[in-house]
C-alpha angles and dihedrals in degrees: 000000000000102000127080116247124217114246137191127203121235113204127214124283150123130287134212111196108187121241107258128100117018088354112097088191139357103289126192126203139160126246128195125241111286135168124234128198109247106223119034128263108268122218080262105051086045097052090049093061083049098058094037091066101259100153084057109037108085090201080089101037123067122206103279097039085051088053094046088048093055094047087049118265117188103170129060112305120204125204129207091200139084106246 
């Protein structure tokens, strides 16, 4: 992944998620500032994580995306921590 993403910074606030689907009822919380890329990964971009060795290199896991690879995560895994 040799070339550099755009990312956008996210501050800090709260969220309301409405009730419906596995929310019983609306629920707030608060989330800390994060970045996002801007435009979505392309199949390219993917497959070049892939081949550079991503899902082994723990620059890009934190603690607690490393354990859940391991265990054998196969759906999106969050993490609460800066990498």
């Amino acid at each position: 992944m040799n070339r550099p993403h755009d990312w956008v910074t996210i501050p800090a606030g709260p969220v309301t998620l409405a009730a419906g689907g596995y929310l019983a009822a609306i629920t707030t919380f608060t989330l800390p500032p994060f970045a996002l890329a801007r435009y979505p990964v392309t199949n390219t971009q993917f497959g070049e994580f892939i081949a550079a060795g991503g899902y082994t290199d723990n620059r890009w896991w934190c603690a607690h995306g490393r354990e859940a690879l391991i265990a054998g995560a196969r759906s999106l895994i969050f993490c609460d921590t800066p990498l």
